[in-house]
Every structure is written in C-alpha cells, then in structure tokens.
PDB file of N, CA, C, O and CB in Angstrom:
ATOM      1  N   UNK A   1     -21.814   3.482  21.756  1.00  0.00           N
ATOM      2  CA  UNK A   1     -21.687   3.953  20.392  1.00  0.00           C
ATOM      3  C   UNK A   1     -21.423   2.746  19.479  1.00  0.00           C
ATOM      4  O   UNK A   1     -21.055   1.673  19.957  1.00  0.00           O
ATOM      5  CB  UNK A   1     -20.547   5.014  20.272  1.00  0.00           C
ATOM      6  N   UNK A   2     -21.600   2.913  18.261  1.00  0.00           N
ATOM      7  CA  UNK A   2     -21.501   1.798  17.400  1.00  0.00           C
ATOM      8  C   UNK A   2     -20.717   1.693  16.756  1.00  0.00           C
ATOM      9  O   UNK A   2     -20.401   2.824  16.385  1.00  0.00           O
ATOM     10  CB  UNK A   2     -22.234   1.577  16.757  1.00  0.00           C
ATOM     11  N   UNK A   3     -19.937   0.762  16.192  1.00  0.00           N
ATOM     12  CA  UNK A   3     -18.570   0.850  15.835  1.00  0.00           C
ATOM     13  C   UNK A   3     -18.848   1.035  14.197  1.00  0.00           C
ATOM     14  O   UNK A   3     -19.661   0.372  13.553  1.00  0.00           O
ATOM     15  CB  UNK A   3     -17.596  -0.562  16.357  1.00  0.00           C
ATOM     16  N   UNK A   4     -18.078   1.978  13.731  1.00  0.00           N
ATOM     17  CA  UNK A   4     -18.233   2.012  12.277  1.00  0.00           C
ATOM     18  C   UNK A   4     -17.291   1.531  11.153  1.00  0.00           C
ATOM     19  O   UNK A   4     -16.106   1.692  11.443  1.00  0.00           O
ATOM     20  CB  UNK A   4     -18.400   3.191  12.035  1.00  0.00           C
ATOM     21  N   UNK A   5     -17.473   1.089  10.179  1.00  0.00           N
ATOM     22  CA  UNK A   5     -16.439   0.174   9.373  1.00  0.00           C
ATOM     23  C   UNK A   5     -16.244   0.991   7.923  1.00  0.00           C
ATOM     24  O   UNK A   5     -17.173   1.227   7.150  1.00  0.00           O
ATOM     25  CB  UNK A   5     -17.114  -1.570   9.102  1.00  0.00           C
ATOM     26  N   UNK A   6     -15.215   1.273   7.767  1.00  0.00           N
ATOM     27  CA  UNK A   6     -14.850   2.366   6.610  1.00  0.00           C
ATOM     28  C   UNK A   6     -14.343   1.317   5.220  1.00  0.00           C
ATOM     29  O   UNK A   6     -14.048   1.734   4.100  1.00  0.00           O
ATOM     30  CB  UNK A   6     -13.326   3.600   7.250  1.00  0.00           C
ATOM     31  N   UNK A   7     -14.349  -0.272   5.722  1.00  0.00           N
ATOM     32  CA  UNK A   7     -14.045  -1.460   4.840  1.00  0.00           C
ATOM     33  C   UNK A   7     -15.067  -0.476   3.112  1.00  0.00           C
ATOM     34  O   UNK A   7     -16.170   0.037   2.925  1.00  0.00           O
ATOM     35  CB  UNK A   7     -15.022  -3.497   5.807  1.00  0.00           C
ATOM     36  N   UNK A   8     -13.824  -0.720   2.304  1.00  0.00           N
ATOM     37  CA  UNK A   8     -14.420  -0.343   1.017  1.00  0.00           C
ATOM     38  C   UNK A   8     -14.986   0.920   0.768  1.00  0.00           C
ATOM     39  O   UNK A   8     -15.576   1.051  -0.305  1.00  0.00           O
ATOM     40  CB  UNK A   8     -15.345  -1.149   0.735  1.00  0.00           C
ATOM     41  N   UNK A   9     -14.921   2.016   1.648  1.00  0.00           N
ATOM     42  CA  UNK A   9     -15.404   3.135   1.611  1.00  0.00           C
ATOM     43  C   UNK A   9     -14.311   4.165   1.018  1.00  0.00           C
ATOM     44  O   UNK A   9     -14.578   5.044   0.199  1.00  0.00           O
ATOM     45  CB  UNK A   9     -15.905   3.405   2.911  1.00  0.00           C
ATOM     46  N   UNK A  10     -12.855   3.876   1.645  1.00  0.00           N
ATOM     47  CA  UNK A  10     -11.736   4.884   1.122  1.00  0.00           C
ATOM     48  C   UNK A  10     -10.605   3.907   0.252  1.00  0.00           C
ATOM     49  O   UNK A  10     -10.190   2.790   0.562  1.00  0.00           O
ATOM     50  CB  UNK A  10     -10.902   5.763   2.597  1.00  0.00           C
ATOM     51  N   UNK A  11     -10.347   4.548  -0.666  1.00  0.00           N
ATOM     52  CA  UNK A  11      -9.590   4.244  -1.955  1.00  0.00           C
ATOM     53  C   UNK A  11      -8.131   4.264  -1.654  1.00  0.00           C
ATOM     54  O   UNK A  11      -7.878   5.377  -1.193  1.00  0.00           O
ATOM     55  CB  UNK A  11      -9.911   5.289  -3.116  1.00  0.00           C
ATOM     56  N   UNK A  12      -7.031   3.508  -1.713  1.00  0.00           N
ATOM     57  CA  UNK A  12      -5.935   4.459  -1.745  1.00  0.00           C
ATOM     58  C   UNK A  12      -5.292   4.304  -3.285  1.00  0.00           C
ATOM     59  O   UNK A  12      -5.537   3.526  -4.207  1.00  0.00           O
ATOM     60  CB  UNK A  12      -4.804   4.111  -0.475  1.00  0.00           C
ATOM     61  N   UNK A  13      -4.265   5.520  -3.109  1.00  0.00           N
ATOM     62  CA  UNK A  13      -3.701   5.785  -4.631  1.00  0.00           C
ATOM     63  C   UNK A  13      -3.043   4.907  -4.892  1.00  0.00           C
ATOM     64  O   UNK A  13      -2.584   4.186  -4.006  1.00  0.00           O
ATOM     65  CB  UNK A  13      -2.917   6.909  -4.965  1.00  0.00           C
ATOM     66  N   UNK A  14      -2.829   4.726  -6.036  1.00  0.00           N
ATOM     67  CA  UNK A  14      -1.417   4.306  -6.542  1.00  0.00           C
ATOM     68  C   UNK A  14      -0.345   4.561  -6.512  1.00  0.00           C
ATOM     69  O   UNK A  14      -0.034   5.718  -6.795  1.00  0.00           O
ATOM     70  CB  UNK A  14      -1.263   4.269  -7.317  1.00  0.00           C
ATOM     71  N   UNK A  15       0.996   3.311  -6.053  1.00  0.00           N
ATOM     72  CA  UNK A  15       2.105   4.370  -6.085  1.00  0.00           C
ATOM     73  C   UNK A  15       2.350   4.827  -7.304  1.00  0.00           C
ATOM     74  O   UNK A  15       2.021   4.445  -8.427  1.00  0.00           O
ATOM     75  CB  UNK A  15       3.347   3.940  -5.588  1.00  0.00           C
ATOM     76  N   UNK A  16       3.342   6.211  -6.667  1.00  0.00           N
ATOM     77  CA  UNK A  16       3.661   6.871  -7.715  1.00  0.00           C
ATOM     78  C   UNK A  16       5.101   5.918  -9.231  1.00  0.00           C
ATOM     79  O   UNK A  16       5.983   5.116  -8.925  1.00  0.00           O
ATOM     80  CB  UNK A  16       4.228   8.357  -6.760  1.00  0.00           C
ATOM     81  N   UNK A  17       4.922   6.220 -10.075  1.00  0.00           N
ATOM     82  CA  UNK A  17       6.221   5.913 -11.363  1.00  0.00           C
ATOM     83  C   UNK A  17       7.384   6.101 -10.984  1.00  0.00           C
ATOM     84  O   UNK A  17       7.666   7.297 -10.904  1.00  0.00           O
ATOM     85  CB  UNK A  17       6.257   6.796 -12.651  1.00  0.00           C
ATOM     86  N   UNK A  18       8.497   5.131 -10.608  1.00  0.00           N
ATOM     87  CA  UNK A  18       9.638   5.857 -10.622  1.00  0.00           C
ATOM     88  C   UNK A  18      10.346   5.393  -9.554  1.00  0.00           C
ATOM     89  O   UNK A  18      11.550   5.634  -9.643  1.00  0.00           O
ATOM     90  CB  UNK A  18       9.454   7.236 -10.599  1.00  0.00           C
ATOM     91  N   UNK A  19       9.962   4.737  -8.452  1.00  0.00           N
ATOM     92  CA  UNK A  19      10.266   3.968  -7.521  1.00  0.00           C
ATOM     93  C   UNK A  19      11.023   3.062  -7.421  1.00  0.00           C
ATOM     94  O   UNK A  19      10.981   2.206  -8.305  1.00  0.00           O
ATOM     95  CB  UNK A  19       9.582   3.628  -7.224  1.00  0.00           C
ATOM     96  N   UNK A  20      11.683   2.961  -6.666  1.00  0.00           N
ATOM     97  CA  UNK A  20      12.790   1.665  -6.095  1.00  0.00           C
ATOM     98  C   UNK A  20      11.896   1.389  -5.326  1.00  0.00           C
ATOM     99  O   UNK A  20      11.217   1.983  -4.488  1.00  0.00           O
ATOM    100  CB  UNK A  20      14.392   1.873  -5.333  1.00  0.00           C
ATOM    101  N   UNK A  21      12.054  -0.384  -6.038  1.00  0.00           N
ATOM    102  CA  UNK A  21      11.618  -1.545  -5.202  1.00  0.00           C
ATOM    103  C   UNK A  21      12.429  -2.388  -4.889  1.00  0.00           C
ATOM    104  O   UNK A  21      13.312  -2.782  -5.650  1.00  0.00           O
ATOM    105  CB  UNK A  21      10.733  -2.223  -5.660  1.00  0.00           C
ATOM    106  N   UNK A  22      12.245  -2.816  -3.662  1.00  0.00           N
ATOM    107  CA  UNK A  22      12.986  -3.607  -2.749  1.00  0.00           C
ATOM    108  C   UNK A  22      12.392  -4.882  -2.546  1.00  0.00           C
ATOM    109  O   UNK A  22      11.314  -4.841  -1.953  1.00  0.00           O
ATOM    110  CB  UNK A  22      13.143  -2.963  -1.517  1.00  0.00           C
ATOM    111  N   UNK A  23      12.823  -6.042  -2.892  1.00  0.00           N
ATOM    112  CA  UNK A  23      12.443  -7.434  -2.663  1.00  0.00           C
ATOM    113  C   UNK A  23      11.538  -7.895  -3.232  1.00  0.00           C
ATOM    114  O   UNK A  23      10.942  -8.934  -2.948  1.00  0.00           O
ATOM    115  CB  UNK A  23      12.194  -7.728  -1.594  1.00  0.00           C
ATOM    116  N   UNK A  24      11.225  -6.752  -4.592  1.00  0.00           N
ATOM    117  CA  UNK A  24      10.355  -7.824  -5.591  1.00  0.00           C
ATOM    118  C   UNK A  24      11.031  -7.710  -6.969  1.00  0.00           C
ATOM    119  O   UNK A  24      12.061  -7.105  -7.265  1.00  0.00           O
ATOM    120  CB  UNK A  24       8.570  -7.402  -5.777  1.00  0.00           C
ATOM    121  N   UNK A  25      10.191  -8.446  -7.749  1.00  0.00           N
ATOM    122  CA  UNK A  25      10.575  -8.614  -8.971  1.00  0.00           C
ATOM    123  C   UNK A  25      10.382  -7.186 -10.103  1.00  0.00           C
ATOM    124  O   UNK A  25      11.207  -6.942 -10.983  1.00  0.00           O
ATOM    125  CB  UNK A  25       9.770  -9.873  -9.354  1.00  0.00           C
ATOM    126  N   UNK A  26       9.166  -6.374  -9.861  1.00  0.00           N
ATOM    127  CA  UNK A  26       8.799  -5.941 -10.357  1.00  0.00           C
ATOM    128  C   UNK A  26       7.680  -5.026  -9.508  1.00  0.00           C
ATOM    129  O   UNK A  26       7.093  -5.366  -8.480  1.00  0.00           O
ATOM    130  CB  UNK A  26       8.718  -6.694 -11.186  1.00  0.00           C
ATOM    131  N   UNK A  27       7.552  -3.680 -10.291  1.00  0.00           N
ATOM    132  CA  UNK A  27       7.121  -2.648  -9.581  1.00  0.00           C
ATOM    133  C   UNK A  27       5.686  -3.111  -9.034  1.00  0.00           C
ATOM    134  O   UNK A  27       5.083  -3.688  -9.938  1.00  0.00           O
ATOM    135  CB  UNK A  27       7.132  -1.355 -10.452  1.00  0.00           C
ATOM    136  N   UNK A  28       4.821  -3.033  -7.650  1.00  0.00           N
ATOM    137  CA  UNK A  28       3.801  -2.916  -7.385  1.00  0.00           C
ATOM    138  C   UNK A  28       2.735  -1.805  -7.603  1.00  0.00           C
ATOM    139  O   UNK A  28       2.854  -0.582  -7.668  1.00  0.00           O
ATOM    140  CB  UNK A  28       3.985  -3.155  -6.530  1.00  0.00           C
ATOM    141  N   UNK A  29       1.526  -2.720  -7.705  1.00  0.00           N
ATOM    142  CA  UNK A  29       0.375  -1.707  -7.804  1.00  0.00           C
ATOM    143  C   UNK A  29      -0.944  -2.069  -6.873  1.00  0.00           C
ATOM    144  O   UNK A  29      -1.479  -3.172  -6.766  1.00  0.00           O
ATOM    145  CB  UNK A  29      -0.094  -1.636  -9.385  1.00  0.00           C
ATOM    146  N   UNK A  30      -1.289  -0.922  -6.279  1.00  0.00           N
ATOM    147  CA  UNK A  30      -2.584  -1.371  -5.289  1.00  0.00           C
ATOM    148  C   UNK A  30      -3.351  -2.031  -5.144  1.00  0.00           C
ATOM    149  O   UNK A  30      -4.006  -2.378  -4.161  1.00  0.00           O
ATOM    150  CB  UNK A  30      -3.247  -0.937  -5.103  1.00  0.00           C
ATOM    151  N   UNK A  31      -3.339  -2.414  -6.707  1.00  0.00           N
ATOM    152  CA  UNK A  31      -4.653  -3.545  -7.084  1.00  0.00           C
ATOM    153  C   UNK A  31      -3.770  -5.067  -6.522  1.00  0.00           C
ATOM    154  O   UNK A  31      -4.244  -6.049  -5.950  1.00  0.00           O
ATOM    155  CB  UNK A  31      -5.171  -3.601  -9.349  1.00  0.00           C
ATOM    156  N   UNK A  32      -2.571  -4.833  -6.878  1.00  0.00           N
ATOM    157  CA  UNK A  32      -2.113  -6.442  -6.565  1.00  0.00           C
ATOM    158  C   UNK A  32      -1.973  -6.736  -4.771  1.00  0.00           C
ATOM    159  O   UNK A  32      -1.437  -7.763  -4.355  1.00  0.00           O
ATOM    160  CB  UNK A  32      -0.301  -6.743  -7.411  1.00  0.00           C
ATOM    161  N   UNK A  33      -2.519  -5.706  -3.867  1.00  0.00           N
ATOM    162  CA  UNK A  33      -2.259  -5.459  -2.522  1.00  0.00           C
ATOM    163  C   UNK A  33      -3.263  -5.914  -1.651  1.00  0.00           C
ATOM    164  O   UNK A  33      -3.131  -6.422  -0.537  1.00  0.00           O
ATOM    165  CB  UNK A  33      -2.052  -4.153  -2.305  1.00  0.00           C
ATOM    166  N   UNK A  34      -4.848  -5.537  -2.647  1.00  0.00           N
ATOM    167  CA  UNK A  34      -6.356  -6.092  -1.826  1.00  0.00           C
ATOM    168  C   UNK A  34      -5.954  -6.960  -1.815  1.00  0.00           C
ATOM    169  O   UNK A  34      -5.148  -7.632  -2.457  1.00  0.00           O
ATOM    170  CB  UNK A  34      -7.842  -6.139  -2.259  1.00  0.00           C
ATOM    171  N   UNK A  35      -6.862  -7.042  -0.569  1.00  0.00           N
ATOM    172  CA  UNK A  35      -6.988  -8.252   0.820  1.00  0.00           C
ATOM    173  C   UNK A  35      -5.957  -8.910   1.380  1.00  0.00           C
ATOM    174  O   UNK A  35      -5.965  -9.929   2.070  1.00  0.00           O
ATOM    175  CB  UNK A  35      -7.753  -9.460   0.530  1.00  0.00           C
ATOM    176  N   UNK A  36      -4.865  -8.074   0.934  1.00  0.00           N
ATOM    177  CA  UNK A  36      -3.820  -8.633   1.986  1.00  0.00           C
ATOM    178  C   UNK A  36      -3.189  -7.814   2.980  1.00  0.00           C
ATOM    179  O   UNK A  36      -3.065  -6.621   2.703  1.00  0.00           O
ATOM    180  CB  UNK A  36      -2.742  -9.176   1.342  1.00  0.00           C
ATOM    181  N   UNK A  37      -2.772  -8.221   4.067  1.00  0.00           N
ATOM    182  CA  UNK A  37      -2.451  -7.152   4.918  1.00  0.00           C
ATOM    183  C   UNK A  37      -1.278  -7.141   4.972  1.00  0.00           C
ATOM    184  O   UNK A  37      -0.562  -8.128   5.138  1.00  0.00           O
ATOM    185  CB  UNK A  37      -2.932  -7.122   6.102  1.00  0.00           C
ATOM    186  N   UNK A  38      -0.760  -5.442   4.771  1.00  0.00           N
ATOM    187  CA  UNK A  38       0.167  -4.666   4.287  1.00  0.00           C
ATOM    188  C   UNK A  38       1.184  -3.601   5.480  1.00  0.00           C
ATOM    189  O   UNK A  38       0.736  -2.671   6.150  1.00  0.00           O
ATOM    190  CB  UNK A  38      -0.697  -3.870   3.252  1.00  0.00           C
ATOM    191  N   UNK A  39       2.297  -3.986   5.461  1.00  0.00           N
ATOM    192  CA  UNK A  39       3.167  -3.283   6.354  1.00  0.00           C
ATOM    193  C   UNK A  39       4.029  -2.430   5.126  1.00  0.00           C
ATOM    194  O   UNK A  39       4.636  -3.028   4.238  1.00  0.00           O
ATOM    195  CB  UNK A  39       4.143  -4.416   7.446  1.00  0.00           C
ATOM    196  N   UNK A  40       3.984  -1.206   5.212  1.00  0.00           N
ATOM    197  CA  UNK A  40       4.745  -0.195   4.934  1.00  0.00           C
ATOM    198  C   UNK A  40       6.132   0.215   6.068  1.00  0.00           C
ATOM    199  O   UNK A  40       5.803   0.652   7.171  1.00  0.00           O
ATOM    200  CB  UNK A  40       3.693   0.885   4.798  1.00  0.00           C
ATOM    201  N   UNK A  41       7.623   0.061   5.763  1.00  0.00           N
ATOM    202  CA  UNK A  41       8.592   0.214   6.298  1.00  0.00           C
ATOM    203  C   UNK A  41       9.166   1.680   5.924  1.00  0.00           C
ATOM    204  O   UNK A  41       9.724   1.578   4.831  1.00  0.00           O
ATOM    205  CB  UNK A  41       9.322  -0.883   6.028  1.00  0.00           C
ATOM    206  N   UNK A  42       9.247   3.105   6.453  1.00  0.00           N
ATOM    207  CA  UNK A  42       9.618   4.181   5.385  1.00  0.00           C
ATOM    208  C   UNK A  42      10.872   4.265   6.048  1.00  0.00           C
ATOM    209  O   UNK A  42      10.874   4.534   7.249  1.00  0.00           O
ATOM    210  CB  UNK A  42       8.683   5.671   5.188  1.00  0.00           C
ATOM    211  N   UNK A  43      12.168   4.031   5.309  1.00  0.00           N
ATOM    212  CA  UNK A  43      13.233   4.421   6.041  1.00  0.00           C
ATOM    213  C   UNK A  43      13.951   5.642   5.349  1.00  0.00           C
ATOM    214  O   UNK A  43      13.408   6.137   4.361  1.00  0.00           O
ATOM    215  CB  UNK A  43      14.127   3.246   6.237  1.00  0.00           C
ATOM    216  N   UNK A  44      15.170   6.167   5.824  1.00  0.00           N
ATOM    217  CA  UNK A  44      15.790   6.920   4.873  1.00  0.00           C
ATOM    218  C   UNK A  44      17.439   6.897   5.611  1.00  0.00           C
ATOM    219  O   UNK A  44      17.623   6.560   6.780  1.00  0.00           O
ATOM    220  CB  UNK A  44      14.939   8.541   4.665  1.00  0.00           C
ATOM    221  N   UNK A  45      18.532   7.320   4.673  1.00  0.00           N
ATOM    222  CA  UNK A  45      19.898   6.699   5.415  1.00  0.00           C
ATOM    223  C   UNK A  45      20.877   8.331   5.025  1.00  0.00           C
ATOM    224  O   UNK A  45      21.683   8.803   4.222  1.00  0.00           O
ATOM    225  CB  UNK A  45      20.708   4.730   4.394  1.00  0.00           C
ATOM    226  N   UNK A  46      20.058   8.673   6.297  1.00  0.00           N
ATOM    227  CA  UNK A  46      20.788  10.081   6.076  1.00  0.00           C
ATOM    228  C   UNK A  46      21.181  10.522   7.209  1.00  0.00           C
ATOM    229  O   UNK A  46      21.772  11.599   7.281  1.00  0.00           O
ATOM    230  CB  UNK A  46      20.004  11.175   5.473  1.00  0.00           C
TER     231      UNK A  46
END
C-alpha cells in the first residue's frame, strides 16, 4: 500500500481567547507554530 501524506491537507484552529500562557511572552497563534514541531503538555491540578 502506499503511504499517504495529509502534509497541508488539514487545518488546525486557532486557539481559543482567553487562555493562560505559560512560558511566553504573549498569547500564541497557529500561524506563529508552522513548520515547527509542536508538543502540547495538557495538565490539570485537581
């Protein structure tokens, strides 16, 4: 079978308004994220 590449085919959203950010200066947006590779940490302290 042939391997298929979804590169540039699916979009993701934007985060949502309203967010705590952690270890930057200022809120992120998806656009500032292409082409770099991205680790998402989801914790919660409950």
């Amino acid at each position: 079978m042939a391997e298929r590449s979804f590169a540039g085919t699916v979009h993701a959203p934007d985060f949502p308004e309203g967010l705590d950010w952690l270890n930057t200066s200022r809120p992120l947006h998806v656009t500032d994220l292409k082409g770099k590779l991205v680790l998402l940490d989801f914790w919660t302290s409950c």
